[in-house]
N, C-alpha and C positions, 0 to 999 in steps of 0.2 A: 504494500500500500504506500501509494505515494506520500510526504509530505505534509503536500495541500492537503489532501484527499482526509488525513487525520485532523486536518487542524481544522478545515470543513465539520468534521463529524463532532470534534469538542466542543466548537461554538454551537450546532445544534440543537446538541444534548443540554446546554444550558437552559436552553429554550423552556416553555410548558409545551404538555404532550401538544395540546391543538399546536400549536404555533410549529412544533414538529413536522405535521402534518402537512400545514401551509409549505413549509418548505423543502418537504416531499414531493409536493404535487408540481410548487415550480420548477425545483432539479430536472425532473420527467419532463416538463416543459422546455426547458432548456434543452435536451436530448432530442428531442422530437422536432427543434426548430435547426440542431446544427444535422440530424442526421434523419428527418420522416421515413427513411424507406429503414431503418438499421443497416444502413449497404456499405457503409464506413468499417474499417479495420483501423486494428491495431498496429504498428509496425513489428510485432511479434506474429501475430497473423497472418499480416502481408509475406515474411518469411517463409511459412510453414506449408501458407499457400503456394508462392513460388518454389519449394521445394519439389511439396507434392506434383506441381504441373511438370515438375523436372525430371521425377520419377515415372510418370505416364510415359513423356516421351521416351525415355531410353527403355522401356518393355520391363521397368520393374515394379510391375504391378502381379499380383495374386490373383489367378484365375477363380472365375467365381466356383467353377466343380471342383475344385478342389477344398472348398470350405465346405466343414461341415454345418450347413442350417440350420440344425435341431438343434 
């Protein structure tokens, strides 16, 4: 956890429960205005992603008969 991210969380514990709430619901708000679709990554993400696309290309992927389903 970042930082911010804690020192965020301490000031709004100070808070009372409502008032919590109120800035629950704007946090969310704020999420939804920098990213509506959730189509935004992390640059952890972005990584893991371009790995995975790096591992399709070179054929190292796991054939699905080979898994067992059950």
């Amino acid at each position: 956890m970042s930082t911010a991210t804690k020192q965020a969380i301490d000031l709004m514990e100070i808070l009372p429960e409502s008032e919590q709430n109120f800035v629950l619901e704007f946090i969310k708000k704020l999420v939804l205005a920098w990213d509506p679709d959730f189509t935004k990554v992390t640059p952890l993400e972005r990584a893991e992603i371009e790995q995975a696309m790096e591992e399709i290309e070179n054929g190292e992927t796991v054939p699905h008969e080979v898994i067992n389903w059950d």
